[in-house]
C-alpha positions as CSV (number, residue, x, y, z in Angstrom):
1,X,-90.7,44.7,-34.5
2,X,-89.3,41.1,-33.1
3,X,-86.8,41.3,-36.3
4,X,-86.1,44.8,-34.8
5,X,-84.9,43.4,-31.2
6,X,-83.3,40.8,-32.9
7,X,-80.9,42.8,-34.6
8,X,-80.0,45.6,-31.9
9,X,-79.4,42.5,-29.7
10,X,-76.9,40.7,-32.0
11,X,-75.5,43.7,-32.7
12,X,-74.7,44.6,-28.8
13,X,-73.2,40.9,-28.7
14,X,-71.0,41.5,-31.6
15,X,-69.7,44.0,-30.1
16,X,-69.2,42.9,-26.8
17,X,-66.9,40.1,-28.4
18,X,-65.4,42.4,-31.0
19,X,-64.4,44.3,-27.4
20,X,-63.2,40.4,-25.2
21,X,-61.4,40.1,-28.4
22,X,-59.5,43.1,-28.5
23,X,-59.1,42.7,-24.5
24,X,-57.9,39.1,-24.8
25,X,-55.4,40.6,-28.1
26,X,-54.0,43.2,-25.9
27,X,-53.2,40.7,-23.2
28,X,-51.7,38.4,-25.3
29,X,-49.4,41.3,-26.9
30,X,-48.6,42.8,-23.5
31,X,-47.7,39.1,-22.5
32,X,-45.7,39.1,-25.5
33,X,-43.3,41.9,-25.4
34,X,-43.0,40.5,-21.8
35,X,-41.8,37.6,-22.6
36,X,-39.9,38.5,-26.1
37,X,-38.4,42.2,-24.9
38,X,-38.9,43.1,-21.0
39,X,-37.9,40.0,-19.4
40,X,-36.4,38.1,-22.4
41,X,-33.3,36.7,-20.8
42,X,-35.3,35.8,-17.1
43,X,-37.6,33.4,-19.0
44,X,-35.2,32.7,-21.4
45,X,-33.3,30.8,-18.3
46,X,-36.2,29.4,-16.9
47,X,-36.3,27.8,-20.3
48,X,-32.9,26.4,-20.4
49,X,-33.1,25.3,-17.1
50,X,-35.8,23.2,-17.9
51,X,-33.5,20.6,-19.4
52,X,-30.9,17.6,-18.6
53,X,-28.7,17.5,-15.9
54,X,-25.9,14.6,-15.7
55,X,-24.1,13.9,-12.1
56,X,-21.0,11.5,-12.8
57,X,-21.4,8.6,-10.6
58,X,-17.3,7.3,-9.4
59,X,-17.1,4.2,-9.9
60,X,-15.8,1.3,-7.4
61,X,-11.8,1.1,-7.4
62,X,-10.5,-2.6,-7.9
63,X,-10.0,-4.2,-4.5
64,X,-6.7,-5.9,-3.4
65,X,-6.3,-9.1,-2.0
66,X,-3.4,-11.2,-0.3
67,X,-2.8,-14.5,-1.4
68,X,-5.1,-16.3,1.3
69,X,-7.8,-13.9,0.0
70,X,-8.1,-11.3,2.5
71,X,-9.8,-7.8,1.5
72,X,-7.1,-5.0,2.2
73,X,-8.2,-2.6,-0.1
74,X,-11.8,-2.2,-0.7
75,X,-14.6,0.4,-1.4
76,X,-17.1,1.7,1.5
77,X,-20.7,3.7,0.7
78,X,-20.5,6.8,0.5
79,X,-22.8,10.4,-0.8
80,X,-22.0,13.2,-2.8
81,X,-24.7,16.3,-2.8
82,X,-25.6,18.4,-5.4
83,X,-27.6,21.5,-6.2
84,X,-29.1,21.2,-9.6
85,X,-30.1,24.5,-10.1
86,X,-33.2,26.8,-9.6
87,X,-34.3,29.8,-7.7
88,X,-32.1,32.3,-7.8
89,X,-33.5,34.0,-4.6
90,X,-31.1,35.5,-2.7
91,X,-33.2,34.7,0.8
92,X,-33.8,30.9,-0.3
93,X,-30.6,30.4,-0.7
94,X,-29.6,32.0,3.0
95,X,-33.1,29.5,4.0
96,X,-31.1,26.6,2.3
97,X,-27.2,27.2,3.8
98,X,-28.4,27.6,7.2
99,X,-30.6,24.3,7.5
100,X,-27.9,22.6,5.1
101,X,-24.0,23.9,6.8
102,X,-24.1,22.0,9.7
103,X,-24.5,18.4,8.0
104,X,-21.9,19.1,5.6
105,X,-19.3,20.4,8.4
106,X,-18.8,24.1,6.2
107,X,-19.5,27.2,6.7
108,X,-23.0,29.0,5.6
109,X,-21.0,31.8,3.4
110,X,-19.1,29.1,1.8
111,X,-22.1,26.7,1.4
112,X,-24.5,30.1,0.0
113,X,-21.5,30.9,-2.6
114,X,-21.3,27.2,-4.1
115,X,-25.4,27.9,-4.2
116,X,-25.4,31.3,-5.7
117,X,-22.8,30.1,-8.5
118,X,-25.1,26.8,-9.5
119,X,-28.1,29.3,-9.5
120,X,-26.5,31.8,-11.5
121,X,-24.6,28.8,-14.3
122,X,-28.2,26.9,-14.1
123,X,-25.4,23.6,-13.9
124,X,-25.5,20.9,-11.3
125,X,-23.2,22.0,-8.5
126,X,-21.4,19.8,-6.3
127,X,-21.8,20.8,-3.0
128,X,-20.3,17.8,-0.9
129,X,-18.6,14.6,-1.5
130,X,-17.7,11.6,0.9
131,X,-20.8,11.9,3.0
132,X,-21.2,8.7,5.7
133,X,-24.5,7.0,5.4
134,X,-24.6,8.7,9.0
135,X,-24.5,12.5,7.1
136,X,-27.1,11.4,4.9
137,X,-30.5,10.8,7.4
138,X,-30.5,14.2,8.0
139,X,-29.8,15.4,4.7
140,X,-32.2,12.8,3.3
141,X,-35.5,14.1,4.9
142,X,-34.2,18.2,4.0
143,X,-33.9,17.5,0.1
144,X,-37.7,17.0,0.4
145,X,-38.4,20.8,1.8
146,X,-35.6,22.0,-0.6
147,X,-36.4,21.5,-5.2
148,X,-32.8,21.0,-6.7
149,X,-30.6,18.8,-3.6
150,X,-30.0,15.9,-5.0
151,X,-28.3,13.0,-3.1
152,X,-26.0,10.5,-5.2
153,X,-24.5,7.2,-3.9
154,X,-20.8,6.4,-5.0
155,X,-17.9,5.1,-3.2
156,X,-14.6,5.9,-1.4
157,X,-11.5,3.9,-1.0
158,X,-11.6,2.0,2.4
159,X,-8.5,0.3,3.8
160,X,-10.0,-2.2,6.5
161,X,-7.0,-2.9,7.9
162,X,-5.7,0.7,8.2
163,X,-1.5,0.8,8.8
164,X,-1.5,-2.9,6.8
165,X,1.3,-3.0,4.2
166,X,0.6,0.8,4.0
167,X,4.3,1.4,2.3
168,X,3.3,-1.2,-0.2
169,X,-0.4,-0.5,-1.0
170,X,0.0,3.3,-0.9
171,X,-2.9,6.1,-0.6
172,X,-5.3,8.0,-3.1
173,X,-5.1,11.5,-3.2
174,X,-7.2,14.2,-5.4
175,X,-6.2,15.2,-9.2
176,X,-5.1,18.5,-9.9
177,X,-5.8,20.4,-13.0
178,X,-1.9,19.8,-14.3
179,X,-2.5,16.2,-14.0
180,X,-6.0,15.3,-15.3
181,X,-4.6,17.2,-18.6
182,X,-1.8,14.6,-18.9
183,X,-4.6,11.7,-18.1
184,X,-6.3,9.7,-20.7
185,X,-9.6,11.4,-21.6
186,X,-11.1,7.4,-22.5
187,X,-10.4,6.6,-18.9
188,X,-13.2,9.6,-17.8
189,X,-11.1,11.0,-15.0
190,X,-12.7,14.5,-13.7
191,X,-11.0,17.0,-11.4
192,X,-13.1,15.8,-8.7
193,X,-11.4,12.5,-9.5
194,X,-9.0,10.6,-6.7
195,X,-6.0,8.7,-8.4
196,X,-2.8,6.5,-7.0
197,X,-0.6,8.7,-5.0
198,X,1.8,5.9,-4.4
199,X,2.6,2.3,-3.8
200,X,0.0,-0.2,-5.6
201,X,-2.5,2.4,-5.8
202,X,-0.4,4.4,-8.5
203,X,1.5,1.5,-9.9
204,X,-2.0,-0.1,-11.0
205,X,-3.9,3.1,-11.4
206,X,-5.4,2.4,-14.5
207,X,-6.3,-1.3,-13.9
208,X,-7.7,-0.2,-10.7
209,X,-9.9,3.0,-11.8
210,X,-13.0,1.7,-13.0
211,X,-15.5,3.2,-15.5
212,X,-17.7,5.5,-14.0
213,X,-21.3,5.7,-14.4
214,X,-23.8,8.7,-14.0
215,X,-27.5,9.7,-13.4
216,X,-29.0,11.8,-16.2
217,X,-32.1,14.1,-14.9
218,X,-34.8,15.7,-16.6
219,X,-35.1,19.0,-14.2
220,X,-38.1,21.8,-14.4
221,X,-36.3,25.5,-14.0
222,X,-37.1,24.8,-10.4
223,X,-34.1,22.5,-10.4
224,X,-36.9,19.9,-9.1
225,X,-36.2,16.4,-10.7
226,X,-39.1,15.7,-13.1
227,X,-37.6,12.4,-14.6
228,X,-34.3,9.5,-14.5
229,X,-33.7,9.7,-18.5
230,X,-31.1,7.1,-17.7
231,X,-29.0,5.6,-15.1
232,X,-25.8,4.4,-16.5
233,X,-24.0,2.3,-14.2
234,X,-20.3,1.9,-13.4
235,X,-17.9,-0.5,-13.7
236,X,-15.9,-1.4,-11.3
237,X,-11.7,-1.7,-11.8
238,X,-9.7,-4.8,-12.0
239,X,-8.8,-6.6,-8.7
240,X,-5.2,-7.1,-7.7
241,X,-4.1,-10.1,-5.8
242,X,-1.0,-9.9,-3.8
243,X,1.7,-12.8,-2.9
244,X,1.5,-11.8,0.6
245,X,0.3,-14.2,3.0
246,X,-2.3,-12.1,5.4
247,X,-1.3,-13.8,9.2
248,X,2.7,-13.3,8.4
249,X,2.0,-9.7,7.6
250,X,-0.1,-9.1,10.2
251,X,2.3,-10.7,12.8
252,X,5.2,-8.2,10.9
253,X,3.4,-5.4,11.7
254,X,2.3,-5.8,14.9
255,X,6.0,-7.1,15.9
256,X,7.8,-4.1,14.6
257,X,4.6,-1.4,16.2
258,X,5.5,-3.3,19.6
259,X,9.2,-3.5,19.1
260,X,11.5,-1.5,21.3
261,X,11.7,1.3,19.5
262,X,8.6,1.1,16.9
263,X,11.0,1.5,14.0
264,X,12.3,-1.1,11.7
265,X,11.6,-3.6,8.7
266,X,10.4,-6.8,8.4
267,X,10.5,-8.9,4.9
268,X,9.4,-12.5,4.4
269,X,9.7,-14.5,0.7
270,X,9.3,-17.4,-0.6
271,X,12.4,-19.4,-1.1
272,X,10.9,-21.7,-3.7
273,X,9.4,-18.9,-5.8
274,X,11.0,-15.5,-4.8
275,X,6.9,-14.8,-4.1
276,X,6.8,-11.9,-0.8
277,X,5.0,-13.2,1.9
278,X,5.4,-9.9,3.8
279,X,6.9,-6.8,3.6
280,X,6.6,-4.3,6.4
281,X,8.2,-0.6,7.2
282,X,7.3,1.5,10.5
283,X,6.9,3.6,11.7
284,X,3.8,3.1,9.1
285,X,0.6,5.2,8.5
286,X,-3.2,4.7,8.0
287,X,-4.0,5.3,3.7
288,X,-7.4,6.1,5.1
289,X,-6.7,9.5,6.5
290,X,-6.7,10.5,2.9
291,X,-9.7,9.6,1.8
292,X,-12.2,10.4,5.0
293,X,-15.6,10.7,5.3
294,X,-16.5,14.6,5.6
295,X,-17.9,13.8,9.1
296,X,-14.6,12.3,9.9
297,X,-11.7,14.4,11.5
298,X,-8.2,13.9,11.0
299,X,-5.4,16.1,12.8
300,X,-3.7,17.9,9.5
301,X,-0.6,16.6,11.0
302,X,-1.2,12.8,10.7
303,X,-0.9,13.6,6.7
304,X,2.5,14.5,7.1
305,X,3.5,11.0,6.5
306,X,6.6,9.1,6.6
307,X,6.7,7.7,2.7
308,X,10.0,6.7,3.4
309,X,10.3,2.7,2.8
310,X,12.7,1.0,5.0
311,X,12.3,-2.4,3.8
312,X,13.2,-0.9,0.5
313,X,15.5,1.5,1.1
314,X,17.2,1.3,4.5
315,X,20.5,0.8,4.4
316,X,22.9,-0.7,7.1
317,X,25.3,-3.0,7.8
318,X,24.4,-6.3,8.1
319,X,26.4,-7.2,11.1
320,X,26.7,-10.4,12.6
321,X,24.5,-12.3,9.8
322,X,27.3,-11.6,7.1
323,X,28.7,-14.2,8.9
324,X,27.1,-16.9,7.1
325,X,29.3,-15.2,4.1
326,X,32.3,-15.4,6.2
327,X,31.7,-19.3,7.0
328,X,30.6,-20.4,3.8
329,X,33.8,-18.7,2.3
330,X,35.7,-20.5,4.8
331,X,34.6,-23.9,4.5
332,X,34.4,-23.5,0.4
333,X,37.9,-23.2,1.0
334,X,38.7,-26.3,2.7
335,X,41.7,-24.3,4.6
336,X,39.3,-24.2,7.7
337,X,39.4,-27.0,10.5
338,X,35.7,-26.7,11.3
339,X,36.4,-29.0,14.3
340,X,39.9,-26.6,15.5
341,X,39.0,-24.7,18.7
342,X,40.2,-21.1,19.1
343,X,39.9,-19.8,22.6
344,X,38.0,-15.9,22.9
345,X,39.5,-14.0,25.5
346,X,37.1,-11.3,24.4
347,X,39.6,-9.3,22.4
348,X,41.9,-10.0,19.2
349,X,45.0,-8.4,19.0
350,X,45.9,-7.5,15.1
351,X,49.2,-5.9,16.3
352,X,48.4,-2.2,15.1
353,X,45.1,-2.3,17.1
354,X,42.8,-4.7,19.5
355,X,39.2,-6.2,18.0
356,X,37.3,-6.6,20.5
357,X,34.1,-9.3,20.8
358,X,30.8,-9.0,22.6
359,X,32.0,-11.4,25.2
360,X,34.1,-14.0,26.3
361,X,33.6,-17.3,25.0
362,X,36.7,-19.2,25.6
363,X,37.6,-21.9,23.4
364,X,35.2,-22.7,20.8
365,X,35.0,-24.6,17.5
366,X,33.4,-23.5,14.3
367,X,29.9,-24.7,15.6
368,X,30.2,-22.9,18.5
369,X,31.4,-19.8,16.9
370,X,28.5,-19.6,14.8
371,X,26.0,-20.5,17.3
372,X,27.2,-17.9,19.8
373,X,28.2,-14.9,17.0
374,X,32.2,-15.4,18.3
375,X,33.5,-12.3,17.3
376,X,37.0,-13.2,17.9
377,X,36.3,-16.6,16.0
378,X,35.7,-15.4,12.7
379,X,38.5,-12.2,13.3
380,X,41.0,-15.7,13.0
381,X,39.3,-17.5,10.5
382,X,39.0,-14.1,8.0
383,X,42.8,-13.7,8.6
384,X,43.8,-16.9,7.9
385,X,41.5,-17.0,5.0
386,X,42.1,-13.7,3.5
387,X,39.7,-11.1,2.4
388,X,38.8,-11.7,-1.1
389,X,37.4,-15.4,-0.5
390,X,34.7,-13.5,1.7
391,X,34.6,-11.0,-1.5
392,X,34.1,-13.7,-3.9
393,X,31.1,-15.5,-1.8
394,X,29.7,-12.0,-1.2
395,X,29.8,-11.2,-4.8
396,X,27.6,-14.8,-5.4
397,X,25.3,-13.5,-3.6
398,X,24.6,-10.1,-5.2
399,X,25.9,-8.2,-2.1
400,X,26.1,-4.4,-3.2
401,X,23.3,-4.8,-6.0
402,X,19.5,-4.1,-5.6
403,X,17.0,-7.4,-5.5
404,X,15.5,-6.6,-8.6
405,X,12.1,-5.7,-7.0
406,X,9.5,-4.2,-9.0
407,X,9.2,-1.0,-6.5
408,X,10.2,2.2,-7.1
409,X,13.4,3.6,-5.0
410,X,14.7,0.2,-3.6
411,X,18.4,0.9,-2.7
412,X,21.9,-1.2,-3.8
413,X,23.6,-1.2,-0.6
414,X,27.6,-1.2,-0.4
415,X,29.6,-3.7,-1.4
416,X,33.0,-4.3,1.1
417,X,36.1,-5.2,-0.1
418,X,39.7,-5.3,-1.2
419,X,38.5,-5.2,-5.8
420,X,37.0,-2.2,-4.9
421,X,39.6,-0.6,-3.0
422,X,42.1,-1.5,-5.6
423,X,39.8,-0.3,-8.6
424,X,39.8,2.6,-6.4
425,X,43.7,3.0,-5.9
426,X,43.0,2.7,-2.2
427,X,44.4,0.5,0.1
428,X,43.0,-2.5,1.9
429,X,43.8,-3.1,5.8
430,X,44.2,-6.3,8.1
431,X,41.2,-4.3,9.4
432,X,39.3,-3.9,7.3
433,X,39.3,-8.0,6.6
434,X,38.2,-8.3,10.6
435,X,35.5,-5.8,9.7
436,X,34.4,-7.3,6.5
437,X,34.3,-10.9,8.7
438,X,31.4,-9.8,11.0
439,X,29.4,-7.5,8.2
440,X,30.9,-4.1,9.5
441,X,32.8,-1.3,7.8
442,X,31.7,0.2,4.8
443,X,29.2,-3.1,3.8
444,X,25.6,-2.3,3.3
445,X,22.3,-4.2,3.1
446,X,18.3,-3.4,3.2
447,X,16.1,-5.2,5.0
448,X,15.2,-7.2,1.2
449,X,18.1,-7.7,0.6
450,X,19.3,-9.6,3.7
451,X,15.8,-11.7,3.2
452,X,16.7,-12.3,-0.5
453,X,20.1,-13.8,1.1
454,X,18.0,-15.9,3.5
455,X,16.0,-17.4,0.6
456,X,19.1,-18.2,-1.5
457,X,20.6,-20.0,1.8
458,X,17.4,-21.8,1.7
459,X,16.9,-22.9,-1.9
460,X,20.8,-23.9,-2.1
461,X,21.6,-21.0,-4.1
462,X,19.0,-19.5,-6.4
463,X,18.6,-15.7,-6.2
464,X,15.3,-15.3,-6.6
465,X,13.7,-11.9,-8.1
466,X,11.1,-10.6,-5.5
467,X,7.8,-10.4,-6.6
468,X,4.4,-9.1,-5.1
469,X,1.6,-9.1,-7.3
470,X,0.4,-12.9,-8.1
471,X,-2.5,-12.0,-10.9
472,X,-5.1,-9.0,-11.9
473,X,-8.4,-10.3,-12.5
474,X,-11.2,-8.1,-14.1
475,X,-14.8,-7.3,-12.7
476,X,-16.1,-6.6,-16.1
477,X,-14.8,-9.1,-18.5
478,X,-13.8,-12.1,-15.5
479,X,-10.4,-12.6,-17.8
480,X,-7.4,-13.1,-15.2
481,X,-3.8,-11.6,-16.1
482,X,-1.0,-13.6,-14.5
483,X,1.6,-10.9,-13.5
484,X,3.6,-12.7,-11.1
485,X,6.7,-14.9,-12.1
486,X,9.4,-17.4,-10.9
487,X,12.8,-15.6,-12.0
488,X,16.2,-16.8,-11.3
489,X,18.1,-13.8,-11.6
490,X,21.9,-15.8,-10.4
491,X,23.0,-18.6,-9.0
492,X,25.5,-19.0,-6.0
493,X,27.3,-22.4,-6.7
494,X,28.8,-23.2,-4.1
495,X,29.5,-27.0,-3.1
496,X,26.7,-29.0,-2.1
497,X,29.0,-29.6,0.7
498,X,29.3,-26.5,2.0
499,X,25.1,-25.6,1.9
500,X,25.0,-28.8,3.7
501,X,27.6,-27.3,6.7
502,X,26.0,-24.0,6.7
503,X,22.6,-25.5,7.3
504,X,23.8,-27.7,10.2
505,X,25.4,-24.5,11.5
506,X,22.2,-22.6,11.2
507,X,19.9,-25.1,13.1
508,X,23.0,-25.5,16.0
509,X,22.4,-21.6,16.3
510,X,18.7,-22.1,16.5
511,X,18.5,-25.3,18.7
512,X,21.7,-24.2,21.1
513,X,22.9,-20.7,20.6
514,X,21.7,-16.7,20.2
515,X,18.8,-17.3,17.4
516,X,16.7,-19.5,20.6
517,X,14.0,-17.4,20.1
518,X,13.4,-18.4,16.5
519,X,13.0,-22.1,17.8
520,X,9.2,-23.7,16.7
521,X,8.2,-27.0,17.5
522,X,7.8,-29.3,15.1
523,X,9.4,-27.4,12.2
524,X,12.9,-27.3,11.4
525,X,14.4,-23.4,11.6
526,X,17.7,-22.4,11.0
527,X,18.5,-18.9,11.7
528,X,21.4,-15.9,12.5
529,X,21.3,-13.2,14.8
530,X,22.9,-9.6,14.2
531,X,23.6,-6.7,16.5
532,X,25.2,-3.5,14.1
533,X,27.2,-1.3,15.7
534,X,25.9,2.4,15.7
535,X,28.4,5.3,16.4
536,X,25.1,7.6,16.2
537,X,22.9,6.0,18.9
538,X,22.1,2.3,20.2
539,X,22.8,-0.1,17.9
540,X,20.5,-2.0,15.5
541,X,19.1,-5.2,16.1
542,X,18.9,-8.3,12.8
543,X,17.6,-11.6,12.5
544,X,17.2,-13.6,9.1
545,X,16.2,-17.2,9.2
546,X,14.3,-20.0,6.9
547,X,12.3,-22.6,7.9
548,X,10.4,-25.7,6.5
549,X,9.1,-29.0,8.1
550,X,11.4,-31.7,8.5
551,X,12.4,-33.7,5.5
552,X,10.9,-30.9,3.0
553,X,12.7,-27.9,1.7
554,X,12.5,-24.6,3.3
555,X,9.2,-22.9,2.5
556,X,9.9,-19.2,4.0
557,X,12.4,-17.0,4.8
558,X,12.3,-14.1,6.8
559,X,14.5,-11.1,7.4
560,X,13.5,-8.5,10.3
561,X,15.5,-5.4,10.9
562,X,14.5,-2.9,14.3
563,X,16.5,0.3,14.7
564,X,18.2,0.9,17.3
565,X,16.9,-2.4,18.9
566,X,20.3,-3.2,20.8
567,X,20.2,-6.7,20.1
568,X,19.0,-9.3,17.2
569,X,18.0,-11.8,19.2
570,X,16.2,-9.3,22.0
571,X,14.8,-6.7,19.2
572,X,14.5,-9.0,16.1
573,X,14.2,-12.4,17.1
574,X,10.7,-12.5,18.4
575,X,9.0,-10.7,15.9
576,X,10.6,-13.2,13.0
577,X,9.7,-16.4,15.2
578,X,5.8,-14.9,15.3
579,X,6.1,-14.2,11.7
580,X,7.2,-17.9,11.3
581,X,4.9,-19.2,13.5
582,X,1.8,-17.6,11.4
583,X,3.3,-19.2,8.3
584,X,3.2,-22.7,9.9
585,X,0.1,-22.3,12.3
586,X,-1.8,-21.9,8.9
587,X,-2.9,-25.2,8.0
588,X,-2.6,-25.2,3.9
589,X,0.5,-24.6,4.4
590,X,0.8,-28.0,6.3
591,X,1.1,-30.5,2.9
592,X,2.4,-28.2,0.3
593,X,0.8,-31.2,-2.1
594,X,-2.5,-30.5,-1.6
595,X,-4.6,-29.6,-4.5
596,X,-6.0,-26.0,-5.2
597,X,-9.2,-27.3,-4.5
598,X,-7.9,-28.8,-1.1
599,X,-6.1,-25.5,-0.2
600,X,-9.5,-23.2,-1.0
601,X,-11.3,-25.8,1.9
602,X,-9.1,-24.8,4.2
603,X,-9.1,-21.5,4.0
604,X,-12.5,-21.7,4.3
605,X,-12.4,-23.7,7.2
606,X,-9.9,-21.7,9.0
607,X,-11.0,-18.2,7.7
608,X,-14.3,-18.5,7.2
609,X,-13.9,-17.0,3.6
């Protein structure tokens, strides 16, 4: 009986399993053809979303120095956000655009169709770039409330010192698609990538780019982060150091922003080397209006930049400071009685027409003429000397020929006089000598050019090729490339005689006559003004001079053009006397003998740095 019960009892139980069994079978089958045939592809994405996800990390650009080790090109924090993929729900995504639009300064259509794109591609999506640490609180707390925003720190290009030698360090600007094809794939550029648009920035575009790094994420189909793989950091680009000298450059800038007009050039180099201490053009611009924080607005218009380099390539003549040509021809010549008087009755008669002068200086000598710019003076020195001496001294100074600077689109000038006519089968004029005499007519100069003139007067003949860059140094392997060089490109050989007259007449001008404003105590200047004559407007306003302390060579020259300034000494002077000042109120400069270790002290000491 009890084996009886027994059996019936298993038997009921075997079944009931036999039946959990086939319940639990059918389940699994049903969950099966689910899976494998109704919604194949849906989990089949869920699957492949549940994988790696890498966000590209830019890497810092090299930095740019001046020579006294000033920062004017550097990198600032910044955020980029992405969405790494997830829920494909339509009213998520509306959830997500509306609490995310107005911290990202876009639209919520715009901001739900980037969304619905990295949904649908399951790939990281970059939704903003260039965020302000500002942006980022905000964004920062919603990425919690929101599976697949990811906030990444990178940089941006930050120019501390905004309009600051902006013709000569240039501005970034994005890559286009024609452009990233042409670009080395081993230097990792991307189409999100900013590259050189011009100036130092595009010159040194590859030494500057760094290598970038990137984040690589483990990420659930959720687009939630479930691990870092790896963080592979960047490497920052090479840093350039420049020859320019940071308080002559800043003094430059500000002199031609304040100048009459606001327009105009200013160049300073080193006589000794050909090194550029400074080399300003405005009206200039701010590089960092290209590469803004999104939170940042910039009028469209303010893009719409002037590129045009008037240091560089400005052309006009040189006017009254050619006459330092004029007077060294003169007394090369040994015709010239530098101690004759010829008396300025404000106009020269030379019998088919009257020259007139900018006054009426009366009888004056050749040290008067120079210091007081005696029109009518050198009209009677160029006639008695004749036209091609001034050619021949003009040619020794590479008049009508570029200075050799490595910058792209720097301009020849015009070279004046009576070879060229004749190679030309024209003829040459009694007037066009006068002309010639006080840098009028047809002659030409840029701003460099007239400051590469200045630095030859100064070093007794040596024209010196400009240079900028001093050295490239690199963040990653600390290995320092000299770039910068001392080249002679001619020499002007005139008589030591004759440097020694035109330095005397140069100091006269600056001690007694219309370069005054140049004057600095304590240091010995010698300088020339120059007002061109316009027929289009007001006239333009020069001043070159080089300066040094007393019983030591000349240790910069400076050239500073301001259009339509109406005077040299008004418009120009005062700007190249504050650029002169800054050279010699900076105290390494004080004992050019001092040793690098000495120099780095003060600069510490006076700049804190």
């Amino acid at each position: 009986m009890v084996m009886a019960v027994t059996k019936v009892l298993f038997n009921m139980r075997l079944k009931t399993m036999m039946v959990l069994a086939a319940v639990a079978g059918s389940i699994i089958a049903l969950r099966l053809i689910d899976i494998q045939i109704l919604r194949h592809n849906a989990y089949l994405q869920m699957a492949e979303r549940n994988r790696t996800q890498i966000l590209y990390q830019t890497a810092p650009r090299g930095r740019v120095f001046t020579a006294d080790g000033v920062a004017v090109a550097s990198n600032a924090p910044a955020f980029s956000l992405y969405y790494l993929g997830g829920s494909t729900d339509t009213e998520y995504l509306k959830r997500l655009s509306h609490d995310f639009a107005p911290h990202l300064h876009v639209s919520e259509d715009a901001l739900q169709a980037k969304l619905q794109a990295g949904a649908s591609s399951g790939k990281a999506v970059l939704l903003a770039e260039n965020l302000s640490t500002k942006s980022t609180v905000a964004l920062q707390e919603l990425q919690y409330y929101y599976p697949g925003i990811y906030l990444i720190e990178e940089t941006k290009r930050n120019y501390p010192y905004g309009i600051f030698a902006s013709h000569l360090l240039g501005y970034l600007g994005s890559l286009d698609e024609k452009q990233w094809r042409k670009r080395d794939s081993k230097l990792g550029y991307r189409l999100s990538s900013k590259i050189g648009k011009n100036g130092i920035e595009k010159k040194f575009e590859q030494e500057l780019k760094g290598k970038d790094g990137g984040v690589y994420l483990e990420v659930d189909y959720r687009g939630r982060v479930k691990s870092i793989i790896e963080d592979k950091k960047w490497a920052a680009g090479s840093d350039v150091y420049l020859t320019l000298d940071f308080a002559v450059q800043q003094a430059a800038e500000e002199g031609l922003k304040n100048s009459l007009t606001g327009r105009g050039a200013a160049v300073a180099l080193d006589p000794r080397t050909g090194a550029v201490l400074a080399l300003a053009s405005a009206p200039a611009y701010d590089p960092n209006i290209f590469v803004p924080y999104s939170d940042e607005e910039y009028d469209p218009e303010s893009k719409k930049i002037n590129e045009y380099n008037l240091a560089l390539q400005g052309i006009y003549p040189p006017a009254s400071t050619f006459k330092v040509i004029t007077a060294a021809a003169a007394v090369e010549s040994e015709q010239i009685d530098l101690k004759r008087k010829i008396n300025c009755t404000g106009k020269y008669n030379a019998g088919s027409r009257i020259f007139k002068c900018w006054g009426t200086h009366g009888p004056v000598d050749f040290w008067e003429g120079m210091a007081h710019s005696c029109d009518v003076y050198f009209y009677s020195v160029a006639a008695q000397l004749g036209a091609a001496a001034i050619e021949r001294v003009q040619r020794m100074f590479m008049f009508g020929r570029p200075t050799g600077i490595d910058f792209p689109g720097e301009k020849a000038g015009n070279l004046y006089g009576p070879t060229r006519r004749a190679r030309n089968k024209t003829y040459w004029f009694i007037g066009d000598t006068l002309n010639l005499s006080i840098g009028q007519g047809e002659l030409l100069v840029t701003p460099i050019k007239l400051a590469q003139f200045a630095a030859a007067l100064a070093s007794r003949g040596n024209l010196y090729r400009p240079y900028y860059v001093e050295k490239i140094v690199s963040n990653q392997t600390g290995k320092t490339e000299q770039v910068g060089k001392t080249e002679i490109l001619q020499h002007a050989d005139l008589k030591p005689e004759t440097y020694d007259v035109l330095f005397q007449a140069l100091k006269y001008t600056v001690d007694n006559g219309t370069a005054r404003r140049a004057k600095i105590k304590g240091v010995d200047v010698y300088g020339k003004t120059g007002t061109a004559q316009n027929p289009h407007g007001p006239d333009h306003g020069w001043f070159m001079a080089f300066a040094g302390y007393p019983g030591e060579k000349p240790a910069i020259a400076v050239a500073v053009f301001v259009e339509y300034g109406e005077s040299g000494s008004a418009a120009a002077g005062p700007i190249a006397h504050d650029m002169l000042k800054a050279y010699f109120d900076n105290p390494a400069h004080h004992q050019p003998q001092k040793t690098q270790e000495e120099y780095n002290e003060l600069l510490e000491e006076t700049y804190g740095r």
